[in-house]
N, C-alpha and C positions, 0 to 999 in steps of 0.2 A: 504501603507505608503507614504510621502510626502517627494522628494528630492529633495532637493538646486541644480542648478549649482553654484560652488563657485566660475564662472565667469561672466556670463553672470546674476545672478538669478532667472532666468526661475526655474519653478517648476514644479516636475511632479510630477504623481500618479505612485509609481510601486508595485509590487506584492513582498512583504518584503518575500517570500520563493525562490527568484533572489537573494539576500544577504544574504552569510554565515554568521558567526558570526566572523569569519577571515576579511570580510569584498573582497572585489572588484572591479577592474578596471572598472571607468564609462566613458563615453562619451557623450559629452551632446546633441542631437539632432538638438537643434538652434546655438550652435557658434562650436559644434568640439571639444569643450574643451574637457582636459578627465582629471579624478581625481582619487585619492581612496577613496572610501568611505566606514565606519566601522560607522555603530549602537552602539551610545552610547548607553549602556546596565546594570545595574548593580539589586543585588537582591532588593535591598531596592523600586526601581521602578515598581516591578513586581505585580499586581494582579492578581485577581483569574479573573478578568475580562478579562484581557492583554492576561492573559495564555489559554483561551479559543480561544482567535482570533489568539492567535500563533500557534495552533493545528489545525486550520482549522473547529473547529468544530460547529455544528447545537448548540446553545444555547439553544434552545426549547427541545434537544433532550436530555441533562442532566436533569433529573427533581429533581436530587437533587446535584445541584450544589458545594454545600457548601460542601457536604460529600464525591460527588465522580467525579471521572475525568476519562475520556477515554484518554489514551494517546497514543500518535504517534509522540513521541517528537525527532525523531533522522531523520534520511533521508528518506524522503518520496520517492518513486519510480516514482510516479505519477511527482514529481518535481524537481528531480534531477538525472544529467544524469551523466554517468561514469567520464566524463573528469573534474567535479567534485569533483570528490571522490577520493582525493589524500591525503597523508598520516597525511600533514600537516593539515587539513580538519577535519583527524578522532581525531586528540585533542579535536578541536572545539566540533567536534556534541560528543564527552562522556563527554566534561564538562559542556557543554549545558544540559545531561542528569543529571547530576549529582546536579547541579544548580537547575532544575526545579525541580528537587524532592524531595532535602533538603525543597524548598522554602514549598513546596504544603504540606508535611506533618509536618513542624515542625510551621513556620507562619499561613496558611493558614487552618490547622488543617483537612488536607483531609483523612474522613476515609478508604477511598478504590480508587485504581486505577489500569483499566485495559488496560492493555498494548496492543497495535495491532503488534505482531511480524508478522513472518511468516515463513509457513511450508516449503520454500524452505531452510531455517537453516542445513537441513538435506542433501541437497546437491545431491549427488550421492550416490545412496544405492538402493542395491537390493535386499534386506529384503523384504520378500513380507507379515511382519509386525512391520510396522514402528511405535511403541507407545512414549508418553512422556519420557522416558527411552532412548531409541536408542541414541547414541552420534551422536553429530551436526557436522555435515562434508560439512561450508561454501563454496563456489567455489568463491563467489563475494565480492566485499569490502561489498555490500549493507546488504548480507548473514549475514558478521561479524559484521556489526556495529548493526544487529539487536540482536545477540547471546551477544558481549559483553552491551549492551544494560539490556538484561534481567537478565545479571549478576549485574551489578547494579543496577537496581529496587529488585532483591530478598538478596540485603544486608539493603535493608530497612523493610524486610517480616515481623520483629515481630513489628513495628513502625505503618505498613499499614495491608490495606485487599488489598492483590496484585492478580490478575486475568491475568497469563498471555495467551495470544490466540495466537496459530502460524496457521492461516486461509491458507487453500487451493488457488488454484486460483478462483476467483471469476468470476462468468459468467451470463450471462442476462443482460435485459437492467438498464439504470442510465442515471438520467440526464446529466452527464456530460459521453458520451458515451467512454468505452474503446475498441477497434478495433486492441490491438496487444495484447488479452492474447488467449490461445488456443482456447477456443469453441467460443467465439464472430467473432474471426476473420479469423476463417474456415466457420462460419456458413456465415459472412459477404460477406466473397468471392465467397460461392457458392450464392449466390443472385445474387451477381455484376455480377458475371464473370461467371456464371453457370460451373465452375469449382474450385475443393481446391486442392492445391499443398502441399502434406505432404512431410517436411525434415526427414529421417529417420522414423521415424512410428513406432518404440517399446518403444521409450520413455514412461516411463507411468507417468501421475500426476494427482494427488487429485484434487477436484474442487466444489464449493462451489456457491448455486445460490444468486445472490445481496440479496434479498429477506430474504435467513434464513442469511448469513451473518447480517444485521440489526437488525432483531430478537433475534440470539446470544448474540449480544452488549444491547439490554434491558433484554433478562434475567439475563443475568450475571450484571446488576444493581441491579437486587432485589432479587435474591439466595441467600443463609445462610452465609452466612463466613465462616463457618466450610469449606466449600468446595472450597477454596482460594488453589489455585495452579495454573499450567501448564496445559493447554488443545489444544490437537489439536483437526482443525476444517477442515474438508473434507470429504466426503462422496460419492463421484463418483469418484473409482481411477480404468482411463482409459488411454489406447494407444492414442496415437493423432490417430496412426491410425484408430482404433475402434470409435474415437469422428467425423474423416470423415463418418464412412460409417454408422454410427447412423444419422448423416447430410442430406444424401444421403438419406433416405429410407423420410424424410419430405421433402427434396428438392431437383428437379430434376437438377443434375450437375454429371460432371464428376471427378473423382480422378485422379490425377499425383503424382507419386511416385518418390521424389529423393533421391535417396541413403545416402546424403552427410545431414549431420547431426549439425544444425545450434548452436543447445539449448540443450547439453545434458545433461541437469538435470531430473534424472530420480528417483522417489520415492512413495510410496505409506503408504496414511496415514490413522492411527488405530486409530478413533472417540471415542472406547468403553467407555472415561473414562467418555467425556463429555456426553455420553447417558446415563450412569449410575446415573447423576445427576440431568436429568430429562429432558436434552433437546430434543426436536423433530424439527429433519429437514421436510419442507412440500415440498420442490422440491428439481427436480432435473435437469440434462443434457437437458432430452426431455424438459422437462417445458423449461429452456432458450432456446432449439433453436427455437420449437414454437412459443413462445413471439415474439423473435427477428424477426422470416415472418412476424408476424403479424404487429410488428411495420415499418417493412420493406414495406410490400404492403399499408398499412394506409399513408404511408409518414413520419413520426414519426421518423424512425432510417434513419440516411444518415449519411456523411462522411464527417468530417472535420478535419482541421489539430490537431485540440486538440483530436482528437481520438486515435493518434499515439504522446504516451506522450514523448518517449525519443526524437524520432524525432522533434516533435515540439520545445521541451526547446532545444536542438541542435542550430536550427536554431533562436531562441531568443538568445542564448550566443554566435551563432557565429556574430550577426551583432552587439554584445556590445553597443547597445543604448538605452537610459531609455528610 
């Protein structure tokens, strides 16, 4: 998107997932100025086109646009960081949700949309079977904005063909590289550093390769409607610390063990429902951390600030200039 300073004129390009829908304090690069600034927004404005680049998503990769929408309409993880995510915020992004999915199924006439939750909804639970069923026990604002999230998309269920996915962590390589979810960024480290330092190590979580993640999102384009509900998607549910020493036997590094316990969200997730509908995962754990050598000694996979996503938008909101 394309912003004014309202002093100087100067214009810049910024990345419209930098501005809530509450809008935010700017600063403008060439004079200092600083403003607030709010997106004039309303539904009558909205297309099916708008709403595709507001999602982020591949165009090419809906093939039937007009009928169905991938969504990921509420707080991306990838682009927004905690100190974001404050109360006044969480109005925004459910009436953003709310907004876009009047618009898409009542204007836009969209017969199906599939939601990209995500299986940490579940929080802390040591059920060692965690199915669609098990109550959702958020830890983070992120957690709940995804749970109340899919509470409003399934008060549109008899309107749409609603598909909701609560995905694992995802692991292997992607063009835009991620380097702080577990297996990437143990496997990252033992390359770099020919050592991984596991926090606590009993933790366990699901994990899902880039690969059938993608996969998922085209079958669940062309499956029956009949089969419209909740599915979770994970399929390797592992210790971090078993995901080192599976690391370990493909690459030669050392483990360090610290007791003190960073991330503990701990859960393990029961696939049966979506296997029963016909999907097949083709990898797994070892497939990503193989890949990842492979992209590692080719030159392919290195390290940059947009690897470490909270970190990075951190350090874009803390120097507040477009």
């Amino acid at each position: 998107m394309i912003i004014t300073c309202t002093n100087c004129n100067k214009k810049f390009e910024v990345n419209s997932a930098l501005i809530p829908d509450g809008g935010r304090l700017l600063q403008c690069s060439a004079c200092n100025y600083e403003w607030f600034y709010k997106e004039k927004f309303s539904e009558d404005t909205v297309k099916k086109d708008d709403y595709v680049k507001k999602t982020n998503l591949d165009e090419t990769f809906i093939k039937k646009k007009d009928e169905i929408n991938i969504e990921n309409i509420l707080i991306n993880p990838d682009l927004i960081s905690e100190r974001d995510l404050k109360k006044e915020n969480l109005k925004n992004e459910i009436s953003k949700s709310k907004s876009f999915t009047k618009i898409n199924t009542s204007k836009n006439k969209v017969k199906r949309i599939i939601y990209a939750s995500s299986g940490s909804v579940y929080g802390i639970n040591d059920k060692k079977r965690i199915t669609e069923d098990t109550e959702l026990n958020p830890i983070s604002l992120y957690n709940k904005v995804k749970m109340v999230t899919e509470r409003i998309l399934q008060s549109y269920s008899k309107s749409i063909e609603l598909f909701i996915v609560r995905p694992a962590t995802v692991c292997g390589f992607s063009k835009r590289m991620r380097l702080d979810v577990s297996v990437n960024a143990l496997t990252f480290s033992a390359l770099e550093k020919k050592k991984i330092t596991v926090f606590g190590g009993n933790q366990v979580r699901p994990n899902i390769h880039m690969d059938d993640m993608v996969k998922l999102y085209d079958f669940l384009i062309k499956v029956n409607k009949k089969f419209t509900g909740t599915y979770n998607a994970g399929f390797d549910n592992v210790s971090i610390l078993d995901m080192a020493k599976l690391i370990k036997k493909e690459i030669s590094c050392e483990i360090l063990i610290n007791k003190s316990v960073t991330d503990p969200r701990n859960y393990r997730l029961d696939s049966s429902k979506l296997l029963k509908i016909g999907f097949k995962p083709s990898k797994n754990i070892i497939n990503a951390i193989k890949e990842l050598k492979e992209y590692y000694i080719n030159g392919t996979l290195s390290e940059n600030p947009k690897s470490h996503s909270l970190k990075w938008l951190k350090k874009v909101l803390k120097n507040r200039k477009v």
